[in-house]
C-alpha positions in Angstrom: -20.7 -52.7 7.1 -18.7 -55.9 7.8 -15.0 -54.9 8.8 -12.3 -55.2 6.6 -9.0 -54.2 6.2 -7.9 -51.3 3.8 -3.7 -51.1 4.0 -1.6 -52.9 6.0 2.4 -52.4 6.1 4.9 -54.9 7.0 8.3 -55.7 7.0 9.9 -56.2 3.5 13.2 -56.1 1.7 12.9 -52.2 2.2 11.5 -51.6 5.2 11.8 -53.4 9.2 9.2 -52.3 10.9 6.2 -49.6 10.4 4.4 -48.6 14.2 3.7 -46.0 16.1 1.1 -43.9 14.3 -1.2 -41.2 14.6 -4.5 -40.0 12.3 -6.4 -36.6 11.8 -9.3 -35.6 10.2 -8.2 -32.7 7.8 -9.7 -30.1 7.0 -10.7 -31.4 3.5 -12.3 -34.1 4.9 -9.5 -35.7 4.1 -7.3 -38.3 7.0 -3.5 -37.7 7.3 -1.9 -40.8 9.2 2.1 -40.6 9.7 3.7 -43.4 11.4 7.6 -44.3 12.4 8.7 -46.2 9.5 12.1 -48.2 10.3 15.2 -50.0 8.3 17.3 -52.5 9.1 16.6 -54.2 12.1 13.0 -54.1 14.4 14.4 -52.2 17.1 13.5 -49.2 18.7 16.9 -48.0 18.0 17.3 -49.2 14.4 17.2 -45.9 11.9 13.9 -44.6 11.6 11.9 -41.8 10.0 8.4 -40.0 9.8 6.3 -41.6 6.5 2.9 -40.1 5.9 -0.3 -41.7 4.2 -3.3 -39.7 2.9 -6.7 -41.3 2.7 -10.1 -39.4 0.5 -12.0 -41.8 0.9 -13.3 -42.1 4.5 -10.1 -44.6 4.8 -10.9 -46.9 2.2 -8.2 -46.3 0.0 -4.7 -44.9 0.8 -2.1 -43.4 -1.3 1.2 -44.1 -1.5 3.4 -43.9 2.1 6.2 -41.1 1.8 8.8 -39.6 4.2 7.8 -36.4 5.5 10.2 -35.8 8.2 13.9 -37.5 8.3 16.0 -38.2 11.2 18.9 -36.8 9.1 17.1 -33.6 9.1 18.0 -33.7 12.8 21.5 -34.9 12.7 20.7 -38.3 14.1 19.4 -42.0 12.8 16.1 -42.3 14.3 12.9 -40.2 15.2 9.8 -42.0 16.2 6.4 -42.0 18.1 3.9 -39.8 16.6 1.4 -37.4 17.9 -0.7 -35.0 15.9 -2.6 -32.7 16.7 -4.9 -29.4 15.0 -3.3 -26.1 16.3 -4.9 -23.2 17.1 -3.9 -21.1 13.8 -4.8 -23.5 11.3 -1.5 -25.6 11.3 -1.4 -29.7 11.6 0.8 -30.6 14.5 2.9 -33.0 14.2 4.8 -34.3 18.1 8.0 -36.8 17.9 10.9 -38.1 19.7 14.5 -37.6 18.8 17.1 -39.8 19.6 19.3 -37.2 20.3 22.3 -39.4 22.2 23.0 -42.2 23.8 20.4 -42.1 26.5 18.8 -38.8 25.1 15.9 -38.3 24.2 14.4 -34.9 23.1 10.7 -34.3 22.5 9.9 -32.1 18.6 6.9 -30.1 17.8 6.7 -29.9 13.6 3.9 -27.3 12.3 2.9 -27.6 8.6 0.5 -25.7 6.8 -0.3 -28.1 3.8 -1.9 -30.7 5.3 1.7 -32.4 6.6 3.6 -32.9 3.3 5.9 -30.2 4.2 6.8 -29.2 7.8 7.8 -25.3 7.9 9.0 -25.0 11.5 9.9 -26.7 14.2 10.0 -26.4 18.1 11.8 -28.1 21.0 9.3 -29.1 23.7 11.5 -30.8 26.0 14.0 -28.5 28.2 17.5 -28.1 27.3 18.6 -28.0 31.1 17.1 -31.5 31.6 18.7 -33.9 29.1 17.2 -37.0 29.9 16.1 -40.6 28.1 12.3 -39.4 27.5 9.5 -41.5 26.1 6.6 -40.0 24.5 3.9 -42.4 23.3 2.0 -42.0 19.7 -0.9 -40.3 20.2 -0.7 -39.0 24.1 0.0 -35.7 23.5 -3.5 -33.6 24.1 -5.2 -30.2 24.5 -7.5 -29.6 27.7 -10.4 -27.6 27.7 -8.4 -24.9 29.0 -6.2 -24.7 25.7 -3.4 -25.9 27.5 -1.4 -28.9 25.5 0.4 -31.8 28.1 2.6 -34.3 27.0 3.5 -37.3 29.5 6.0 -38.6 29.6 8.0 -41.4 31.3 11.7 -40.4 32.2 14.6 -42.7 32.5 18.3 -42.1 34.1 21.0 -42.6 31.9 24.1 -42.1 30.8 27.8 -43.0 30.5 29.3 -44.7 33.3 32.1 -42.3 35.0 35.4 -44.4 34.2 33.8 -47.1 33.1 33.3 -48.0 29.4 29.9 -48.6 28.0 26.0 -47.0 28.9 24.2 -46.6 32.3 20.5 -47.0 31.6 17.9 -47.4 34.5 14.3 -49.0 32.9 12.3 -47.9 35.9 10.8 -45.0 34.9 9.2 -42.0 36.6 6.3 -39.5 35.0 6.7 -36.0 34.6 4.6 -33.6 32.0 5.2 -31.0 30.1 3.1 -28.1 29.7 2.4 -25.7 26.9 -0.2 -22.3 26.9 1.0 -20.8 24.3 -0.1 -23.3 21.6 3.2 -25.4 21.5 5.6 -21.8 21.3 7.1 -22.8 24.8 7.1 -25.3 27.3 7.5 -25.8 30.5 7.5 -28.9 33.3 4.9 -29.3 35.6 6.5 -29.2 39.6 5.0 -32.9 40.0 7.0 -35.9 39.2 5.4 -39.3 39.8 7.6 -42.2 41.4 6.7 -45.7 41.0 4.6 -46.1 44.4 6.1 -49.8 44.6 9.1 -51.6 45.0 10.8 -54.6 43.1 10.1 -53.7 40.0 12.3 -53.3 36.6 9.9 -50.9 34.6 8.3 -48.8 37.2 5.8 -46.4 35.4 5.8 -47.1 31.8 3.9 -45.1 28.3 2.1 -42.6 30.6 -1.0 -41.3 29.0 -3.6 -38.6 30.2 -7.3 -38.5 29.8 -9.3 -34.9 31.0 -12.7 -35.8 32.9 -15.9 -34.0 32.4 -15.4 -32.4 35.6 -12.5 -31.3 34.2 -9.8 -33.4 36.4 -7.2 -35.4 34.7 -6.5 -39.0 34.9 -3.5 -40.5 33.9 -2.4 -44.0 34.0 0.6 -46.3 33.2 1.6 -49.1 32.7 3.7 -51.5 34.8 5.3 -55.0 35.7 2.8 -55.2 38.9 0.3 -57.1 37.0 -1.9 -53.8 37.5 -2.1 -49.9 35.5 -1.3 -47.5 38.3 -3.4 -44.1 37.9 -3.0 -40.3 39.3 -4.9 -37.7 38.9 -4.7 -33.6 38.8 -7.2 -31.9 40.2 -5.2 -28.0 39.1 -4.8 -28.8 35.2 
């Protein structure tokens, strides 16, 4: 079959910016993709919430996109960066950032057990004693063979300069992961955190993402301003 495209969504009158997506295979058959779906401006900090599109077709049609999960919902203007994932009971996962603050942001774990046009519960997966400017890429969250679900993540210092007015906000990130064995329930950080092995550089180690090997190591990889991806692996899960 020749390739050809079946929906695309851009900027309008309405609508800045649609990115940051995610599918899965339901199980109707059906696919669920929900994407970050922005007003006002392009930014990453312009308001922005969860809109969902169902396909039952094989993806060659596509309903109608609709918000599923608001940013007011959360107190705040803008959630983004999708993950989703098929949980252990049954439930479609759905993984975002909040925008919690200036230079805060907290990583959300929504469960929904219609197929993810309604979201029944929701879970914190980042740690409350380590506030922190977070970035979680769409689609990076995964489940190993073990069960376990990781989530990497690439974590930035910020905050409010002491006596001095406006933000601090330092773009060379580090990677840390967190860790769930409970299915998403609770989460912890694993001990390792991964410093840019490099000097002179203004992102350090950027959109961290995490493959498992067949011989059951992990890999993960980022991106950087060396002109190279730097990798690490985890030979312990």
């Amino acid at each position: 079959m020749q390739d050809h495209i079946v929906a695309s969504y851009g900027p309008d009158e309405r609508y800045s910016r649609h990115s940051e997506g995610a599918f899965l295979r339901l199980d109707d058959g059906s696919i669920l993709f929900v994407y970050s779906r922005f007003t006002g401006t392009s930014s990453d900090a312009a308001p922005c919430d969860l809109a969902a599109s169902w396909s039952f077709d094989e993806g060659e049609t596509w309903t109608e996109p609709t918000e599923v999960v608001s940013a007011a919902s959360h107190g705040v203007k803008n959630i983004m960066s999708v993950s989703l994932m098929r949980m252990q009971n049954g439930d479609v996962g759905l993984f975002y950032l909040v925008k919690a603050a200036p230079c805060v942001n907290t990583v959300w774990l929504a469960r929904s057990r219609n197929g993810g046009r309604t979201f029944y519960r929701r879970v914190e997966c980042s740690l409350p004693d380590r506030r922190a400017y977070y970035v979680l890429n769409n689609d990076r969250v995964m489940r190993l063979s073990t069960g376990r679900l990781i989530a990497p993540l690439a974590y930035h210092r910020g905050g409010w300069n002491d006596g001095v007015e406006g933000l601090y906000f330092d773009g060379r990130a580090s990677a840390c992961f967190l860790l769930s064995d409970d299915d998403g329930e609770t989460w912890t950080e694993a001990p390792d955190v991964i410093f840019p092995p490099f000097t002179r550089t203004k992102t350090g180690l950027q959109e961290p993402g995490v493959v498992e090997k067949q011989n059951g190591a992990l890999w993960a990889y980022f991106r950087t301003d060396k002109m190279y991806q730097y990798e690490s692996f985890s030979l312990d899960g």
